[in-house]
PAKOLVEX-572901 format. One record per residue (C-alpha): x, y, z; residue in one letter. Coordinates in steps of 0.02 Angstrom, whole numbers, plus 50000, padded with zeros to 5 digits. Example, Ala and Ser with C-alpha at 12.3 -4.5 7.8 and 13.67 -1.06 7.14 Angstrom:
<sites>
+-------+-------+-------+---------+
!    c1 !    c2 !    c3 ! residuo !
+-------+-------+-------+---------+
! 50615 ! 49775 ! 50390 !       A !
! 50684 ! 49947 ! 50357 !       S !
+-------+-------+-------+---------+
</sites>
This chain:
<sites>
+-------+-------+-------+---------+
!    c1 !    c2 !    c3 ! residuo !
+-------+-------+-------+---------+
! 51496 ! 45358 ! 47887 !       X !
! 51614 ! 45512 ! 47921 !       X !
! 51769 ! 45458 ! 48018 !       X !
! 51836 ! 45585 ! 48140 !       X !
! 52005 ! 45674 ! 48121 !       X !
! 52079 ! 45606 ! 48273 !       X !
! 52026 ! 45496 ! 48427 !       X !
! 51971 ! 45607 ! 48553 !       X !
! 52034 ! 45485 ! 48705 !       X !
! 52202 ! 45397 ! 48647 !       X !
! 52233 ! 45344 ! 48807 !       X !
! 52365 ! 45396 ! 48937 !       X !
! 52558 ! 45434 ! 48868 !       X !
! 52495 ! 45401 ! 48679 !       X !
! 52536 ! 45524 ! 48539 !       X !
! 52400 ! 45626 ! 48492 !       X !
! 52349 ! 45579 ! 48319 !       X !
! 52339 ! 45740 ! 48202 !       X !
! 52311 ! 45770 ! 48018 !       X !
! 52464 ! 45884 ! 47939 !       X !
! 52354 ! 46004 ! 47897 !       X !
! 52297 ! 46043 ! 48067 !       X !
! 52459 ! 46031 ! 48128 !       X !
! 52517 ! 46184 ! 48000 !       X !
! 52360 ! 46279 ! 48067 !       X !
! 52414 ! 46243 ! 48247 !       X !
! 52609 ! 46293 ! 48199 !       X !
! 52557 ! 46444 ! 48132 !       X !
! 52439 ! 46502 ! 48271 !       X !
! 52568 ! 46473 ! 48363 !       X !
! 52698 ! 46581 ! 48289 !       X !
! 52557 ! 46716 ! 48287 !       X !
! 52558 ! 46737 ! 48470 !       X !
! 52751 ! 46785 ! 48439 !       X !
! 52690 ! 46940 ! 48348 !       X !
! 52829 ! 47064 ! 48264 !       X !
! 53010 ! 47053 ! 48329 !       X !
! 53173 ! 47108 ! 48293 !       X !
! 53325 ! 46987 ! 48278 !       X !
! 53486 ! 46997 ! 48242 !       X !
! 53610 ! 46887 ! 48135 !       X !
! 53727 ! 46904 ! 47990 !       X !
! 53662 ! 46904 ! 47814 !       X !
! 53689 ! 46751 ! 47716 !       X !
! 53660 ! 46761 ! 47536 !       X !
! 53550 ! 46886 ! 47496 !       X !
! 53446 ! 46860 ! 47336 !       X !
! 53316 ! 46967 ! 47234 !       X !
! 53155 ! 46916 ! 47136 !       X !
! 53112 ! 46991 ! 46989 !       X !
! 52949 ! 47048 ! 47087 !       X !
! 53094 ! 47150 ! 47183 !       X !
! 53090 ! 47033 ! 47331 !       X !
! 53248 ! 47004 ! 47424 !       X !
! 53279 ! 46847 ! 47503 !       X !
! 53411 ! 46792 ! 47609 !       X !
! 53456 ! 46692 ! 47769 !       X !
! 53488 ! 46750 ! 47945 !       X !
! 53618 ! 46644 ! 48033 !       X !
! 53729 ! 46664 ! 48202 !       X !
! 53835 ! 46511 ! 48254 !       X !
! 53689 ! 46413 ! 48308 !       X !
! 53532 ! 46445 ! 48210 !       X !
! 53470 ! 46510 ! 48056 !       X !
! 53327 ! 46584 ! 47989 !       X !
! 53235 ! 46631 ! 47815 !       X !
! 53191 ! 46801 ! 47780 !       X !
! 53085 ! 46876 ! 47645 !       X !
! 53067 ! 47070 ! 47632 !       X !
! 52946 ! 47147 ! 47506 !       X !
! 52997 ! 47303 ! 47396 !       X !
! 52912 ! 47426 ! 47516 !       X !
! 53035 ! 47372 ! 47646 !       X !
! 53192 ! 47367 ! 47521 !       X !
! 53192 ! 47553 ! 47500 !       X !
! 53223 ! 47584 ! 47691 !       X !
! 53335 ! 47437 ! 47724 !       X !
! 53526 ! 47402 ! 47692 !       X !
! 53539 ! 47215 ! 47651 !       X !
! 53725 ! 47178 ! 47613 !       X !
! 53816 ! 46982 ! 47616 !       X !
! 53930 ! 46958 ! 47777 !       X !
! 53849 ! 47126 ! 47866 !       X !
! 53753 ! 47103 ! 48031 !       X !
! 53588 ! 47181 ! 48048 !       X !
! 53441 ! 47197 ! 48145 !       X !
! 53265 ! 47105 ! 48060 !       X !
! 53107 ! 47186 ! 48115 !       X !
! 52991 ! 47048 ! 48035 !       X !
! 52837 ! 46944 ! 48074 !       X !
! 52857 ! 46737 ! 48089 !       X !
! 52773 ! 46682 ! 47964 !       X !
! 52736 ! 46477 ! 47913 !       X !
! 52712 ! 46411 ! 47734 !       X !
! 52606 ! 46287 ! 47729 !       X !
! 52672 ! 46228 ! 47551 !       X !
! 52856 ! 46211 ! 47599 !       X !
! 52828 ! 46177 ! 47768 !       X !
! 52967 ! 46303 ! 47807 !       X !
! 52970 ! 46430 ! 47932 !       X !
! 53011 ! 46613 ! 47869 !       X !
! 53031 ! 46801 ! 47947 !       X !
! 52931 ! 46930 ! 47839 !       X !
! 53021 ! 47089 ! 47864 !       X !
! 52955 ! 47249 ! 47866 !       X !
! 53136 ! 47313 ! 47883 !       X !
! 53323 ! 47256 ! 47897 !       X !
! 53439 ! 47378 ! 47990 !       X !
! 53619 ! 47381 ! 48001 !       X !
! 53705 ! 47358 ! 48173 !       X !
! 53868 ! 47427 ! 48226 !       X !
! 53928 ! 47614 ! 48197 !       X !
! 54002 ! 47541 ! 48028 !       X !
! 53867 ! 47471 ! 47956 !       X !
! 53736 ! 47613 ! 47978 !       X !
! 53873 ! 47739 ! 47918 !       X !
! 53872 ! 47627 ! 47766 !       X !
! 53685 ! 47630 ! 47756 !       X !
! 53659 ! 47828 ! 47782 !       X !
! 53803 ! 47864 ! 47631 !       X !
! 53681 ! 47745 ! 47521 !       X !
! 53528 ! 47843 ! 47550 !       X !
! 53619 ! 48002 ! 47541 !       X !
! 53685 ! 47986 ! 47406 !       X !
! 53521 ! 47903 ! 47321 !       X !
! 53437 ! 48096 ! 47384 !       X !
! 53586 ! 48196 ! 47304 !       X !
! 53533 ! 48116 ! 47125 !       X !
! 53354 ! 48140 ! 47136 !       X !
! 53390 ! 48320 ! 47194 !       X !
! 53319 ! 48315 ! 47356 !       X !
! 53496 ! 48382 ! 47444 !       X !
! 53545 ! 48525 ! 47399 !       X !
! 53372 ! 48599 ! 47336 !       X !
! 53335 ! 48784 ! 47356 !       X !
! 53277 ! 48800 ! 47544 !       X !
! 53097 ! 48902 ! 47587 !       X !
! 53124 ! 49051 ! 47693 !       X !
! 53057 ! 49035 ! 47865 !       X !
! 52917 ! 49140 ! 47903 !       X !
! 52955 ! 49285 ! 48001 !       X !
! 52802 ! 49286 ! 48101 !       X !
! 52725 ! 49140 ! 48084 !       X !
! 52540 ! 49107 ! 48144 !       X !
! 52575 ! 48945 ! 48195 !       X !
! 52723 ! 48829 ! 48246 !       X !
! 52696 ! 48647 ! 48247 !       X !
! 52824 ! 48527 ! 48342 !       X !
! 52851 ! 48351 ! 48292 !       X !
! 52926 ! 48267 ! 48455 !       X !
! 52962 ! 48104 ! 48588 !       X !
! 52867 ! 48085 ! 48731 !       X !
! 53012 ! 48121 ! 48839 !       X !
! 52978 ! 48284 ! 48931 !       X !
! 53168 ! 48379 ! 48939 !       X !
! 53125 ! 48419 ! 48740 !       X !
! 52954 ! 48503 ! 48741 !       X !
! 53001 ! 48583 ! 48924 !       X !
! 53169 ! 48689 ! 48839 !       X !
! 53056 ! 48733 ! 48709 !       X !
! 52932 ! 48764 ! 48812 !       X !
! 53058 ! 48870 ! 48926 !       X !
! 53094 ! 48993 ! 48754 !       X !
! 52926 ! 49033 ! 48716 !       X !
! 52898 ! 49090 ! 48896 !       X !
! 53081 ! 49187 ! 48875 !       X !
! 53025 ! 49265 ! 48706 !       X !
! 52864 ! 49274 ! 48680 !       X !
! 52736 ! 49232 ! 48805 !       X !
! 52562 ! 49124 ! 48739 !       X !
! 52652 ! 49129 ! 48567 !       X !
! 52526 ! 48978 ! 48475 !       X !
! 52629 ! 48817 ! 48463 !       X !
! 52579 ! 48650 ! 48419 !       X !
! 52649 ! 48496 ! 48500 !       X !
! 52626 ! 48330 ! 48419 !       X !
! 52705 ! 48181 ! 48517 !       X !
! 52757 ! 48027 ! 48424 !       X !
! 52879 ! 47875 ! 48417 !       X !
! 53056 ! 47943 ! 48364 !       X !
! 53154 ! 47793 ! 48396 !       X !
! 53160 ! 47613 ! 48344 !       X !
! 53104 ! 47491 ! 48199 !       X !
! 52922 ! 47581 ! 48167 !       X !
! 52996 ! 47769 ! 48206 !       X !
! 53012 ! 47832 ! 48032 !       X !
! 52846 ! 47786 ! 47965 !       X !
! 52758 ! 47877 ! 48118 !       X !
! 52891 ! 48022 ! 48082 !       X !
! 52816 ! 48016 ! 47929 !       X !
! 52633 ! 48036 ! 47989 !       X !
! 52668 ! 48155 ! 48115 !       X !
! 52738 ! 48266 ! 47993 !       X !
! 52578 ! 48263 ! 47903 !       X !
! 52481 ! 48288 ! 48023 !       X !
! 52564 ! 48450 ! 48069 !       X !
! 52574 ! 48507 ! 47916 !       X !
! 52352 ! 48471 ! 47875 !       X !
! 52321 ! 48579 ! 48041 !       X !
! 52242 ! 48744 ! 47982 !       X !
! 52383 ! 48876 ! 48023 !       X !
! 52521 ! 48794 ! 48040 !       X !
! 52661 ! 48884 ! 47953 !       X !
! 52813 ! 48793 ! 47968 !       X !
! 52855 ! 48646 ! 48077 !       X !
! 53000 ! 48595 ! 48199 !       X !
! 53081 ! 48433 ! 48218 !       X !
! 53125 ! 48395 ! 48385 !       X !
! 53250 ! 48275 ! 48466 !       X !
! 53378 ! 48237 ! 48608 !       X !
! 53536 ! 48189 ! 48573 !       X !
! 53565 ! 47962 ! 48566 !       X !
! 53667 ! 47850 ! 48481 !       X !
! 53689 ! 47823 ! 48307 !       X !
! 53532 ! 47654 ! 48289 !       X !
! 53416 ! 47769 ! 48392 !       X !
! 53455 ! 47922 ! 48276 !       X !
! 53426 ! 47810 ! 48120 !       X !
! 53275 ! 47831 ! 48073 !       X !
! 53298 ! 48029 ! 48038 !       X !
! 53396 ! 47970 ! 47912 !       X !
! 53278 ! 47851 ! 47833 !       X !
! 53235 ! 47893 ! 47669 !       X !
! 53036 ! 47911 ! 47703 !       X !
! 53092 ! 48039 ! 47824 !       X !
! 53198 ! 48144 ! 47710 !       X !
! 53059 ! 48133 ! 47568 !       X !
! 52909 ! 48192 ! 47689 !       X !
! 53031 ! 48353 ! 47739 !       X !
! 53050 ! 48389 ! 47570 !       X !
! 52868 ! 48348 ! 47505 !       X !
! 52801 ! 48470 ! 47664 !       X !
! 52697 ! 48617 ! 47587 !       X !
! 52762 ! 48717 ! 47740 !       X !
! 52960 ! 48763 ! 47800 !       X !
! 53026 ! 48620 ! 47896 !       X !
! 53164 ! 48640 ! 48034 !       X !
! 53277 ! 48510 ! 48095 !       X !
! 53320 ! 48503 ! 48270 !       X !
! 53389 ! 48312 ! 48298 !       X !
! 53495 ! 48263 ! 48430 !       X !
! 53658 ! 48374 ! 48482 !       X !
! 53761 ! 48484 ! 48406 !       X !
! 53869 ! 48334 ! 48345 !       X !
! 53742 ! 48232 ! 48283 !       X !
! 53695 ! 48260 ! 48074 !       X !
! 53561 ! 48130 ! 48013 !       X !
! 53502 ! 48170 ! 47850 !       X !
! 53362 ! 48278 ! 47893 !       X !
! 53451 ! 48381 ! 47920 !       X !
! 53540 ! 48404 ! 47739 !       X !
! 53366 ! 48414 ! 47664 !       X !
! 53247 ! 48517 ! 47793 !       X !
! 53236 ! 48720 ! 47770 !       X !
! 53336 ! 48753 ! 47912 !       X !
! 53453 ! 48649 ! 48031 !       X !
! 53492 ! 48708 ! 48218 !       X !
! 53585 ! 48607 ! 48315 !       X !
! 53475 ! 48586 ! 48472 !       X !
! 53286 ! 48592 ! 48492 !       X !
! 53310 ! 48785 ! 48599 !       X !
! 53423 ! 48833 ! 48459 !       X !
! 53267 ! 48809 ! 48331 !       X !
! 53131 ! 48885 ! 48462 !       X !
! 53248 ! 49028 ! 48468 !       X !
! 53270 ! 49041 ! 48270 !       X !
! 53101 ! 49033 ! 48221 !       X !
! 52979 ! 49110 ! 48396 !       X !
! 53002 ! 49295 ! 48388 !       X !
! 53079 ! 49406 ! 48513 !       X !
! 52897 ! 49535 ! 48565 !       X !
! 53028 ! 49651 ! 48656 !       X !
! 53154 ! 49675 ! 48507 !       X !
! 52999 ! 49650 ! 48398 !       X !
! 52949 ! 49827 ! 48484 !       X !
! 53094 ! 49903 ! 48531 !       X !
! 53122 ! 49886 ! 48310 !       X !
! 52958 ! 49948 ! 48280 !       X !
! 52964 ! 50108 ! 48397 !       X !
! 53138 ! 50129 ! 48304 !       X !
! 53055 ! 50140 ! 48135 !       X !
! 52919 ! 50245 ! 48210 !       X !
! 53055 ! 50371 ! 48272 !       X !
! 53129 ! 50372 ! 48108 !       X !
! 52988 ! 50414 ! 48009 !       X !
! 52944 ! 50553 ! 48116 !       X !
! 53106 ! 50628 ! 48085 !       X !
! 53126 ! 50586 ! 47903 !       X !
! 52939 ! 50687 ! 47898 !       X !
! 52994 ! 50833 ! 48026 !       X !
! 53147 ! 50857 ! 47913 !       X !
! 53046 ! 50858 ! 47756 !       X !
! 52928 ! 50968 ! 47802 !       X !
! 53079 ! 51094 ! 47849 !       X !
! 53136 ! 51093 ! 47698 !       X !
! 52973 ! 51119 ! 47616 !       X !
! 52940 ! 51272 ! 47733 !       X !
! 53102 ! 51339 ! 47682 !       X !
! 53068 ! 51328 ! 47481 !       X !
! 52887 ! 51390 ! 47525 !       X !
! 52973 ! 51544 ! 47614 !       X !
! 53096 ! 51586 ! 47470 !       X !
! 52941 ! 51603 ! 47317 !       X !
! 52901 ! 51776 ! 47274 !       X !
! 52730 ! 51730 ! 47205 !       X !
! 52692 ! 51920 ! 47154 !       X !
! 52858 ! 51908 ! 47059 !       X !
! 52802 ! 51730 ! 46983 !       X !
! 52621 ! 51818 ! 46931 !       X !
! 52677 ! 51936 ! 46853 !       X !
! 52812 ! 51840 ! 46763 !       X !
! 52656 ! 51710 ! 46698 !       X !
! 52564 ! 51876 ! 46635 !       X !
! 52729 ! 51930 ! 46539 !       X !
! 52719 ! 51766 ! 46467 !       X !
! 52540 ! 51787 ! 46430 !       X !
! 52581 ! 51960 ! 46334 !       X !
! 52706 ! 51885 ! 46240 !       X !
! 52583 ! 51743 ! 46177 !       X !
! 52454 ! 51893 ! 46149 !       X !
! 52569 ! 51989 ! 46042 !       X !
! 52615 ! 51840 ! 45934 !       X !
! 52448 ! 51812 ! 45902 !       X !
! 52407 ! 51998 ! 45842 !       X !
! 52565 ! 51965 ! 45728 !       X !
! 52473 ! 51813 ! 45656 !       X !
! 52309 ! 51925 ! 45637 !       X !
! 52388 ! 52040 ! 45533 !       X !
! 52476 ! 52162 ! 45660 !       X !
! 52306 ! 52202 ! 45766 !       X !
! 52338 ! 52125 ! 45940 !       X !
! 52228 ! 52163 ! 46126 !       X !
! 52395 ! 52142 ! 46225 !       X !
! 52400 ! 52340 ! 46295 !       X !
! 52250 ! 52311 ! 46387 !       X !
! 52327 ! 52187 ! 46502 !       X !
! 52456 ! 52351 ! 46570 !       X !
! 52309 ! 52394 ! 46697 !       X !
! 52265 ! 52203 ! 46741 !       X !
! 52458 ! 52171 ! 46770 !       X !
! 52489 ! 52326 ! 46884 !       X !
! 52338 ! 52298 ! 46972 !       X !
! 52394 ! 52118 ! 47011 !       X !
! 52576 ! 52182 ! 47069 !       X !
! 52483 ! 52299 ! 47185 !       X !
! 52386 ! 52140 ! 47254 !       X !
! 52419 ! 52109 ! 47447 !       X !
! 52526 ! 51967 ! 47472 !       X !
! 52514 ! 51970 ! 47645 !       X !
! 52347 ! 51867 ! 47656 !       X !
! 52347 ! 51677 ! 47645 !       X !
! 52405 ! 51622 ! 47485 !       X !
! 52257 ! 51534 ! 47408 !       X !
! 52157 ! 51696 ! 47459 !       X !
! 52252 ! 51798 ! 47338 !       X !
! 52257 ! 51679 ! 47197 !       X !
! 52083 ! 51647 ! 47200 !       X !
! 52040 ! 51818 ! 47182 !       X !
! 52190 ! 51838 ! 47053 !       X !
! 52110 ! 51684 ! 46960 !       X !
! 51950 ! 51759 ! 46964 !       X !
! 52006 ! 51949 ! 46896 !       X !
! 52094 ! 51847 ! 46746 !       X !
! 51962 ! 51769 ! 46702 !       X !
! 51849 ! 51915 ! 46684 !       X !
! 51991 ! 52002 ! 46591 !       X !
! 52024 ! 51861 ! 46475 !       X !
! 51838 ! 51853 ! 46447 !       X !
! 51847 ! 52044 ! 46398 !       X !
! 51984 ! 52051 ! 46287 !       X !
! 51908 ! 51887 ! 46202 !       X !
! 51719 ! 52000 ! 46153 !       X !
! 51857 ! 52148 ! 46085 !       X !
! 51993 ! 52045 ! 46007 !       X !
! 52005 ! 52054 ! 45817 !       X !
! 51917 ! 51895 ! 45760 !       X !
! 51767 ! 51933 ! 45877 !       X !
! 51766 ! 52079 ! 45777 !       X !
! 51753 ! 51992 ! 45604 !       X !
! 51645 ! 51884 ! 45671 !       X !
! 51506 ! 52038 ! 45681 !       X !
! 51521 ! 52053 ! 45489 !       X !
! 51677 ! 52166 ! 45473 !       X !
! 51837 ! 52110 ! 45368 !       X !
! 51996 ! 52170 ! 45380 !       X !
! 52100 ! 52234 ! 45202 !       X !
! 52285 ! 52212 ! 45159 !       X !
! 52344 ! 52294 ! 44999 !       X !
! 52464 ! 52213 ! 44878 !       X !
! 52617 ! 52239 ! 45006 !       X !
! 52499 ! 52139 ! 45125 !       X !
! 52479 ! 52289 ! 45259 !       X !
! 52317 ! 52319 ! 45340 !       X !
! 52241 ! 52455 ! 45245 !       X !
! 52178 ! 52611 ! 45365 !       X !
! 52132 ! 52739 ! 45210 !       X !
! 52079 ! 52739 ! 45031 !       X !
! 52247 ! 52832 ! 44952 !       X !
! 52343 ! 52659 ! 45015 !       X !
! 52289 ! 52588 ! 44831 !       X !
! 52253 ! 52640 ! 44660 !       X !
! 52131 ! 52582 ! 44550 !       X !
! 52175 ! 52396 ! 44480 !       X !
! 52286 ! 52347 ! 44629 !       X !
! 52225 ! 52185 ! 44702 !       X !
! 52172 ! 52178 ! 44879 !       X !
! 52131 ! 52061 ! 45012 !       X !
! 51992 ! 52040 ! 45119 !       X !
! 52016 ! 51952 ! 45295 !       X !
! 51846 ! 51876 ! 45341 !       X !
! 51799 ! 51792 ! 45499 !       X !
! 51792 ! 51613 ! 45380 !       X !
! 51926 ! 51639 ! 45231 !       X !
! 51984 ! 51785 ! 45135 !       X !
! 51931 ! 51863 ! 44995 !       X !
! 52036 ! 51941 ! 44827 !       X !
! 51964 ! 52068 ! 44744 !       X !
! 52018 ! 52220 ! 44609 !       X !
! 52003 ! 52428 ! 44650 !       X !
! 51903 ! 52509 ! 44517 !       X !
! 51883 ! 52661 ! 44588 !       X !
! 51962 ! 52774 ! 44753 !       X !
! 51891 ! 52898 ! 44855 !       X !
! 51968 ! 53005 ! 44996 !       X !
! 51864 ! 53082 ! 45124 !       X !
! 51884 ! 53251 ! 45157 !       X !
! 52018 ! 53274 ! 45301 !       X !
! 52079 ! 53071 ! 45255 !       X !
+-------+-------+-------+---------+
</sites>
């Protein structure tokens, strides 16, 4: 027979009969109705686990408290001996010690002191890994799309609001409201800046804040915070709080303004200076081309192109006459006297490509002329031209005697032979 846990009627005024094991289920469905809270105390004896757990108890004058925080939650909290901080945590019971204990996702200092203290930690944790004082990304000059990462409160999105009217009217911007203040602020910090930065054009993004005190600020200096600034594929500009206020965002974003319309202003371009600098450039050009074009009018003016003709044909000649030289002294260059004059008699008056087409066309038929009568044409047909033993051309027979050794030019090679015999013409 199966006896039941507890009598169901123990009468009126008698304790309820309960097994301890229902009574640590009912303690800690109890506690679970508390759901997450933030206390404060003073840190007593803080320990750490090998696991990196930190332990320690929270205590004020009256009551005390276990806390456990896991190593997630280490890396954003400051847990020093004697300080007084600010648990955000979960009650939790254990059934095995029968002990009552905060799980914390985070342990924040309080007092202007104590979160200066905390801030120089992380800082200078970020200055080691080389996350201050990195190279910053310019910010795009025109930039198809600016994401903001702000509160809910409406004086922030309304002055930026109020500068893209000012400067450049239906200008795309993205507005992303999320929590910036409190125990869970950095982590959604953290996701908003994601977010922004997934969205399909989105080229660099704006953090936006009002000015507060020095707890409500905090988590801009969290060290989640700084790292998803610097991890952001896209330019990142800080705009937290007032001009006073520096979290650490600051130190490590692309760009720090001092108040949210100070960043607008920075990164939203100004249309009318945007166009009053482009019909600048415009006016510019068109001078710089006007001027140019003078000065090519003026050097176009100056040529004398039947002077520069004729000086090309004198250099033709002169290549003409060298080349006779090399053939033995026979050269076509006289028959370019008549080509040359007629060119210097050409009318210069007509357009310019006029003339030199026609010029172009006259030397080619010359060139093609003197080619059929110059000297190796010549030898080509079968004649050869004869140098004696001084190496002139010979013109008549009584140039050599018989046994001198002459030379006969043909149109491949030359040829030696020996004078046997000589005969003069009549009249030669």
């Amino acid at each position: 027979m199966t006896l039941p846990l507890f009598d169901a009627d123990p009468g009126p005024g008698a304790p309820r009969p309960v097994t301890l094991v229902r009574l640590a289920g009912e303690i800690a469905r109890s506690l679970a109705t508390i759901g997450r809270i933030a206390v404060e105390g003073e840190v007593y004896r803080p320990t750490t686990s090998r696991g990196g757990y930190v332990f320690f108890t929270l205590r004020d004058r009256a009551a005390q408290v276990d806390v456990r925080v896991a190593p997630a939650g280490v890396r954003r909290s400051r847990i020093a001996a004697g300080e007084r901080v600010s648990v955000i945590a979960t009650p939790q019971w254990s059934n095995e010690r029968g002990q009552l204990q905060l799980v914390a996702e985070q342990v924040l200092p309080v007092g202007a002191g104590a979160i200066s203290a905390m801030i120089a930690d992380t800082r200078a944790r970020l200055v080691a890994e080389g996350l201050i004082g990195r190279p910053r990304r310019p910010i795009p000059v025109l930039p198809a799309q600016v994401g903001v990462l702000c509160g809910s409160e409406a004086a922030v999105r309304k002055d930026i609001e109020s500068v893209v009217a000012a400067r450049c009217p239906g200008y795309p911007v993205t507005f992303l409201e999320t929590t910036v203040s409190g125990p869970s602020a950095a982590l959604t910090i953290v996701e908003g800046i994601e977010a922004l930065a997934a969205r399909p054009g989105v080229a660099v993004i704006i953090l936006a804040r009002g000015g507060g005190d020095a707890p409500s600020l905090l988590p801009w200096s969290s060290e989640e915070v700084c790292r998803a600034v610097a991890d952001c594929p896209v330019p990142v500009v800080s705009a937290i709080g007032h001009e006073g206020d520096r979290p650490l965002s600051d130190e490590v974003a692309d760009l720090r303004c001092g108040t949210p319309s100070l960043a607008a202003t920075a990164i939203l371009p100004d249309l009318r200076a945007l166009q009053a600098g482009v019909d600048a450039a415009l006016d510019r050009g068109a001078a710089a081309l006007e001027a140019r074009l003078a000065v090519g009018e003026r050097r176009l003016a100056g040529v004398d192109v039947g002077r520069a003709v004729l000086s090309g044909l004198e250099r033709a000649v002169q290549r003409w006459e060298r080349a006779g030289i090399r053939l033995g002294g026979l050269h076509p260059a006289g028959r370019l006297d008549g080509a040359a004059g007629r060119l210097a008699r050409a009318d210069w008056k007509r357009p310019f490509w006029e003339a030199v087409g026609r010029a172009d066309g006259r030397l080619g038929a010359e060139r093609r002329h003197l080619h059929a009568l110059s000297p190796q044409r010549t030898l080509e047909r079968g004649y050869a031209v004869l140098t004696g033993p001084d190496g002139a051309v010979l013109r008549s027979a009584g140039q050599v005697r018989p046994g001198d050794v002459v030379r006969a030019r043909l149109a491949v090679g030359t040829v030696e032979a020996s004078v046997l015999d000589v005969t003069s013409e009549a009249g030669a």
